[in-house]
C-alpha positions in Angstrom: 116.6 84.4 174.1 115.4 87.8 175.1 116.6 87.4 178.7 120.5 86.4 177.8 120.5 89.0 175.2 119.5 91.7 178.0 122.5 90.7 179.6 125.0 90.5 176.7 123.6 93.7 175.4 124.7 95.1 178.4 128.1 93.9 178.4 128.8 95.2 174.7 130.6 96.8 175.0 129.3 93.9 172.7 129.9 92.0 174.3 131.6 93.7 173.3 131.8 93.6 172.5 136.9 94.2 173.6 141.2 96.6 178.1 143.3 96.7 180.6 140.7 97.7 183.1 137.2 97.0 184.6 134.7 97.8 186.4 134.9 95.3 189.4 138.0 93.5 187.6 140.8 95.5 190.0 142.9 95.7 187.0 142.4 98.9 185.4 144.1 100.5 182.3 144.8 104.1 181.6 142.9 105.0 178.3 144.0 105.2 174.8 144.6 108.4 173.2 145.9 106.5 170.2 147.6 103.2 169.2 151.5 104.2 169.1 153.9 102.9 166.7 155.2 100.0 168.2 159.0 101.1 170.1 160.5 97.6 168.5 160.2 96.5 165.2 159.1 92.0 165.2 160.1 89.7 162.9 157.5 88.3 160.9 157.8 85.2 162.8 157.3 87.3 166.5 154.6 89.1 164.6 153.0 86.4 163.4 152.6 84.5 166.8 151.2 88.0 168.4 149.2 89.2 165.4 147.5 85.1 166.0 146.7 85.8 169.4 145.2 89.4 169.2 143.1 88.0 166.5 141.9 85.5 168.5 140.7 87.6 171.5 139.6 90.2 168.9 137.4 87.5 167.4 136.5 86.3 170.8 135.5 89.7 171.7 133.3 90.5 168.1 131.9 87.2 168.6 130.5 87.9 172.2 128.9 90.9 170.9 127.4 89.4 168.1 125.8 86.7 169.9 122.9 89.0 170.0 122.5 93.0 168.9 124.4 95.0 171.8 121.9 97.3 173.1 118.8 96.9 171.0 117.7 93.6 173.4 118.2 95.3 176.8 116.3 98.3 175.3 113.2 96.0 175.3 113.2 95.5 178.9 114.5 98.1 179.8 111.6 100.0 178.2 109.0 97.4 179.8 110.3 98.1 183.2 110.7 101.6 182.1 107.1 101.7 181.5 105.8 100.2 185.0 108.3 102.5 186.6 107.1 105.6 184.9 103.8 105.0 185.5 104.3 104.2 189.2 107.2 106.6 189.5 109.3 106.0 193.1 107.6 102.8 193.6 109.6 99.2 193.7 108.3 96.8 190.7 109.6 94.7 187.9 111.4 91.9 190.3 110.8 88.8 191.5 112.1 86.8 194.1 113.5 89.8 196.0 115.2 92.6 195.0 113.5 96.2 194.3 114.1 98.3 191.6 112.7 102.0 191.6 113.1 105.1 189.4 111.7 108.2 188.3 110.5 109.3 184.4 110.9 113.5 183.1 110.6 114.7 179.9 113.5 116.8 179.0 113.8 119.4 175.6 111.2 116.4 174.4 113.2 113.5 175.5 111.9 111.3 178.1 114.5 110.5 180.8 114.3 107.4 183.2 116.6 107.2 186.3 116.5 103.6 187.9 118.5 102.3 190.9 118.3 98.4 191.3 118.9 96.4 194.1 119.3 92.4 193.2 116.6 92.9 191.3 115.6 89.8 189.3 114.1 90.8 186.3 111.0 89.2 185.6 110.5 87.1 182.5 112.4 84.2 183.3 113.5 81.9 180.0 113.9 78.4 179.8 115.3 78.1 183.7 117.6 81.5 182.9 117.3 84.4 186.0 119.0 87.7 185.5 119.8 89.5 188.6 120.6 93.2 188.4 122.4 95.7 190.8 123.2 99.4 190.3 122.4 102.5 188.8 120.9 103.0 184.7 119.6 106.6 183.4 118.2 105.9 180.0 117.5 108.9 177.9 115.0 108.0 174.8 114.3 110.8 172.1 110.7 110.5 172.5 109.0 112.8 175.0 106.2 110.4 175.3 107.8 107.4 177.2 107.0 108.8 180.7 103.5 108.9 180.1 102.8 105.7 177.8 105.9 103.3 179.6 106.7 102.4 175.7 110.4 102.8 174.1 109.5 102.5 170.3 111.3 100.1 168.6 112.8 103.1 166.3 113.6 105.4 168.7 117.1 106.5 169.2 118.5 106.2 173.5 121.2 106.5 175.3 122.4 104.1 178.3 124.3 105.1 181.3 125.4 102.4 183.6 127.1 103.1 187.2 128.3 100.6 189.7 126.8 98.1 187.9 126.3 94.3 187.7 124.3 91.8 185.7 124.0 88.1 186.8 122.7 85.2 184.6 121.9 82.3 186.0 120.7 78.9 184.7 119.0 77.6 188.3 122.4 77.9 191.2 124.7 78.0 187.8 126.2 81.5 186.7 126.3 81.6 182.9 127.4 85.2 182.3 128.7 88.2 184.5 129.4 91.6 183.4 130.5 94.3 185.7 130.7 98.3 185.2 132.0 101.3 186.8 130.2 103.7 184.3 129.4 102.3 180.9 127.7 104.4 178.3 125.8 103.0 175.4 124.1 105.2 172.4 121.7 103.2 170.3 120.7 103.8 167.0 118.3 100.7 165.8 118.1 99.3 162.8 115.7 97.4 162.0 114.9 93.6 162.2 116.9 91.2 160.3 117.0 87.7 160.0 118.7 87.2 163.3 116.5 89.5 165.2 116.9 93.1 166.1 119.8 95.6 164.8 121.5 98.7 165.5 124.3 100.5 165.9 126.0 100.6 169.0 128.3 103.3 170.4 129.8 102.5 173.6 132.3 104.3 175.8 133.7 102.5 179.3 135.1 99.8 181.0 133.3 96.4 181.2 134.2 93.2 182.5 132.9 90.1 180.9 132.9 86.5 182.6 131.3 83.3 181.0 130.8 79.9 182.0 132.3 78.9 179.0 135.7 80.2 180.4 135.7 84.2 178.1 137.0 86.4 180.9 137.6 89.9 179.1 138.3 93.2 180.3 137.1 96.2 177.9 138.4 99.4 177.3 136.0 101.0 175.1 137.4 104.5 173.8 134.8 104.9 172.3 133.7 101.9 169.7 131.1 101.1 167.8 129.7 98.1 166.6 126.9 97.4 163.6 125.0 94.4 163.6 123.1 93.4 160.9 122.3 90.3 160.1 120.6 88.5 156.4 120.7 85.5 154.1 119.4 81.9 153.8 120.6 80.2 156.5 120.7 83.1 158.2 123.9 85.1 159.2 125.0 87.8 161.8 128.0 90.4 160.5 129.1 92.5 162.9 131.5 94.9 162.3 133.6 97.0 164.6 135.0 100.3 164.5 137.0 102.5 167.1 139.5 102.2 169.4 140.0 99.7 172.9 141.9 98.4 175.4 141.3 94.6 175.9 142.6 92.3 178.2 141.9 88.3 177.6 142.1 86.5 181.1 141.4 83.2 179.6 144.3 83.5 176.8 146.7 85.8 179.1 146.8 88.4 176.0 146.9 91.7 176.0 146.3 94.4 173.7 145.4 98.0 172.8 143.8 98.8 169.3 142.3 100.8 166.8 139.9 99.1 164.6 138.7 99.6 161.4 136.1 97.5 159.9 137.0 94.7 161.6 134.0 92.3 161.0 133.3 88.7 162.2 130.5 86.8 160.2 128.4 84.0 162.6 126.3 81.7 160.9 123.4 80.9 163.0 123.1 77.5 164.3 126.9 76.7 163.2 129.7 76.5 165.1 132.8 78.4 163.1 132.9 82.2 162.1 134.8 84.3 160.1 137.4 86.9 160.6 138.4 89.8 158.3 139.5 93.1 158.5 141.6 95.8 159.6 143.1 96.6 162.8 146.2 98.8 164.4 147.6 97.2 167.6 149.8 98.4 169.5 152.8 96.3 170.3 152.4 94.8 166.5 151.4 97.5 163.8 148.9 97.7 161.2 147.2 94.1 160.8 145.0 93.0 158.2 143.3 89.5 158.5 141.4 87.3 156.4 139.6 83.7 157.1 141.1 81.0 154.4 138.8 78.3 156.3 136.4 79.3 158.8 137.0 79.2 162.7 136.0 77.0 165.6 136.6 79.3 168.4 137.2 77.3 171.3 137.8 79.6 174.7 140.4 80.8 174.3 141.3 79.7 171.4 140.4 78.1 168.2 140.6 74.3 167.5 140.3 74.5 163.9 140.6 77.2 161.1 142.8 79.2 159.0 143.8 82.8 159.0 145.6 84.8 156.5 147.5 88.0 158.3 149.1 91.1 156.7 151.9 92.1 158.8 153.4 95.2 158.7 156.3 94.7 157.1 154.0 93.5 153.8 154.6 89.6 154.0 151.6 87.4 154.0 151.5 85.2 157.1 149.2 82.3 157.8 147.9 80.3 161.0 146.6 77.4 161.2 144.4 75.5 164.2 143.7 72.1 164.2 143.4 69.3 166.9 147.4 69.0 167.1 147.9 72.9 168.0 148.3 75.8 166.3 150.6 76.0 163.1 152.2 79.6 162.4 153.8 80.1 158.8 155.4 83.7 158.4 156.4 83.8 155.4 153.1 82.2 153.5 154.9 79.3 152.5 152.8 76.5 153.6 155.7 75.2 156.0 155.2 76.5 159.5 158.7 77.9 161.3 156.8 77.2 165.0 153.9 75.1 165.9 152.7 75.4 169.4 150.4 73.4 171.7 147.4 76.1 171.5 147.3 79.9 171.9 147.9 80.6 175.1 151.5 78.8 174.5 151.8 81.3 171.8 153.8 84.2 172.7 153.4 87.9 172.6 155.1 91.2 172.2 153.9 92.1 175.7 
């Protein structure tokens, strides 16, 4: 739905698509140079119960993102309102109900580059009863000099997004279904063509982001920077996204916390179906190296999963597994098929923080 996926393009950060600090959250984190060695070594049974819960906001946090192509969405409206505002530079347009959004178009060394400033500006092309209300400042800088005269982003062309002191509303009538927040955000898209699930690209983001859903995901991003590839193919039709780069995230819904370097880490979501899947690399900080694999597929349930199984490398080389089902979440260290701890759901799981 081309209005949502404005919104969640925005907050890839892409949805992000995963830190200790926001724009708007109040709780922000000090960057990441890089993802230490942890300073106490876990037992594959405390490792195991955090490696379960960073999964899980990791996946809740790839699987925001992928909901639609970070970037490549908002890049469509943006370049309609682009277009009306470059032809009308300095003059309000593109809202209704309220609101005013204005801007100014320049070609510069043949790139064209649009400056808006919005003020609760909601966008016009309202979907099935869903509003988005925008606030704040965008530059968008497209490498085609020809924007600013024509008001059209081509669907190829590479641009870069900078957000400041900004916020996106969606709303479904008086509801709020979606809220993302920014300080300064910066996106650099690279499209990639049109697969089964609709537009792709790759996504480079750098900046905090805050991330609020009806359905209870309350994230706080860190982006340092990372990049996301969506691509999606197949019959039924599937999204992979796959994430690489290093954040700080911070799961309000869960209470986890974590900082990371990613590395391939990919999360597979079937269109239409419920469960995803989870594989791939990943560094965290208070854990170690992590590698993860999906035995059965995931029901991810904010903020947690309700069925599922996951394989986890843990750094000291033993193959752990987790297991969700209606009855809680199962953790088996040592791969054994007999689970040392089950717990009521994840946020009853502890961490190493």
């Amino acid at each position: 739905m081309r209005v949502v996926r404005e919104l969640r393009a925005v907050a890839a950060f892409v949805t992000l698509l995963a830190g200790c600090g926001g724009g708007g959250g109040g709780d922000e984190a000090s960057g990441v140079g890089s993802v230490p060695t942890p300073r106490v070594a876990l037992s594959d049974a405390e490792a195991t119960e955090a490696a379960t819960g960073a999964g899980l906001t990791l996946a809740s946090m790839l699987r925001a993102l992928a909901t639609d192509p970070p970037g490549v969405a908002s890049s469509a409206d943006v370049a309609r309102t682009a277009g009306a505002m470059a032809t009308a530079a300095g003059q309000s347009a593109g809202c209704v109900n309220g609101g005013s959004l204005t801007a100014a178009c320049r070609v510069d060394h043949g790139r064209s580059v649009l400056t808006a400033t919005a003020r609760e500006c909601q966008l016009d092309g309202t979907v099935n009863g869903l509003q988005v209300t925008i606030a704040g400042g965008l530059r968008a800088t497209i490498n085609d000099a020809d924007v600013c005269r024509s008001g059209v982003i081509p669907n190829a062309a590479v641009r870069t997004y900078r957000f400041t002191d900004f916020q996106g509303v969606t709303r479904n009538g008086v509801q709020i279904v979606e809220e993302f927040t920014t300080q300064d955000l910066t996106q650099v898209v690279q499209p990639l063509g049109v697969g089964c699930a609709g537009a792709q690209a790759e996504v480079t983001t750098r900046g905090r982001v805050r991330v609020r859903r009806s359905n209870g995901t309350d994230l706080l991003i860190d982006a340092l920077p990372l990049t996301l590839t969506v691509l999606s193919d197949g019959t039924p039709c599937a999204q992979h996204i796959s994430g690489s780069g290093r954040a700080d995230v911070r799961d309000y819904a869960s209470g986890h916390a974590l900082r990371a370097a990613l590395d391939g880490l990919s999360l597979v979501n079937r269109i239409g179906a419920p469960d995803v899947e989870f594989d791939g690399a990943v560094a965290v900080d208070c854990i170690g190296a992590l590698e993860f694999a999906t035995d059965e597929p995931l029901l991810l349930t904010t903020p947690c999963a309700s069925a599922g199984a996951l394989r986890i490398h843990l750094p000291s080389g033993a193959m752990a597994r987790s297991r969700f089902d209606a009855s809680g979440l199962a953790l088996d260290a040592n791969g054994d098929g007999i689970p040392e701890r089950t717990v009521a759901d994840c946020t009853a799981a502890s961490t190493c923080r």
